[in-house]
C-alpha positions in Angstrom: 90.2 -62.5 -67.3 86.8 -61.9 -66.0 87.7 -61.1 -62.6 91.0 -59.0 -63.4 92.5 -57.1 -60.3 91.5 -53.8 -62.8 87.8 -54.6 -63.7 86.2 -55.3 -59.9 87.4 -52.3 -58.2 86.3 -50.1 -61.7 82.7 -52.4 -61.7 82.7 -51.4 -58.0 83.2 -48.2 -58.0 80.9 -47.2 -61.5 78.1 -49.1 -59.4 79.0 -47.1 -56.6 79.2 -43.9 -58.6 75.8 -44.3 -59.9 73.9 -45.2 -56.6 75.3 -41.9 -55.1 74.1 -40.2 -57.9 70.5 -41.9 -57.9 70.2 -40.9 -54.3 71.7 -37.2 -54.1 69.0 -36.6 -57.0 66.3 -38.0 -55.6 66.8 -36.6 -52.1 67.1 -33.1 -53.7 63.8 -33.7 -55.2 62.3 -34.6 -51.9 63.7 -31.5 -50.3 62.7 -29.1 -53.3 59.1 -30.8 -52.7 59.3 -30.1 -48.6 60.5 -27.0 -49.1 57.5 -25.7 -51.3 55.2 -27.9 -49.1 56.4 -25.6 -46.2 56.6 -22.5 -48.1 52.6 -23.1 -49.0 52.0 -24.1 -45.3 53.3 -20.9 -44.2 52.7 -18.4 -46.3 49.2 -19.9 -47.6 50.4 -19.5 -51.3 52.5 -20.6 -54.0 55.7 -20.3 -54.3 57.3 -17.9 -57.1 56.8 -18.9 -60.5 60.1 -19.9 -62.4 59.6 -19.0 -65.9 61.7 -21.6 -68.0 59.3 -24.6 -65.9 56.2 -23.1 -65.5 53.7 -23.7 -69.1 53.7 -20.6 -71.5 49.6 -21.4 -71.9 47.2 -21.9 -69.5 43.6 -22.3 -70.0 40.9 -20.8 -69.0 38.1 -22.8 -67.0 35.5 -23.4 -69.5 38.1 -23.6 -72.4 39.6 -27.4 -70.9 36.0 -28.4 -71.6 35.3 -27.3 -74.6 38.5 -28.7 -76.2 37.2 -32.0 -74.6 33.9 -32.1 -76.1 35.5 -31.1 -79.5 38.4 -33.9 -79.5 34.9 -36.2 -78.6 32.7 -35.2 -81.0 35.2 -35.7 -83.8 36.0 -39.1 -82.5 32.5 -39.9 -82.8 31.5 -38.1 -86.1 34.5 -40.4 -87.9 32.7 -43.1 -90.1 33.4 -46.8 -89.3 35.5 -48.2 -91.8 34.7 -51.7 -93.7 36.4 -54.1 -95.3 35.8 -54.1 -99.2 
């Protein structure tokens, strides 16, 4: 039952399915990552923003700081809480 005439060829061929799927998407990553290598290397810029993958906020240079400092100063301000 295990090893029916159906079930190899179908495990073969799902296991098959799923490698060339793994591969085709990870080598269109690698080229989408040469390509903006190049385009930087050429043109000595980015590349085009595309809006739907580029973050709606960016911070300003001091501003990364400042949240830092914040986020540690209430980490430290919390009291230590005892048993009893």
């Amino acid at each position: 039952f295990i090893f029916s005439p159906i079930l190899v060829p179908a495990t073969i061929a799902t296991a098959l399915l799923a490698t060339g799927f793994t591969a085709s998407g990870s080598i269109g990553a690698m080229a989408i990552t040469i390509f903006m290598w190049l385009f930087k290397k050429i043109t000595g810029k980015n590349p085009p923003k595309i809006p739907f993958l580029t973050p709606k906020i960016q911070l300003r240079k001091g501003e990364k700081r400042r949240i830092k400092k914040r986020k540690k100063k209430k980490r430290m301000s919390r009291p230590f809480r005892t048993m009893g």
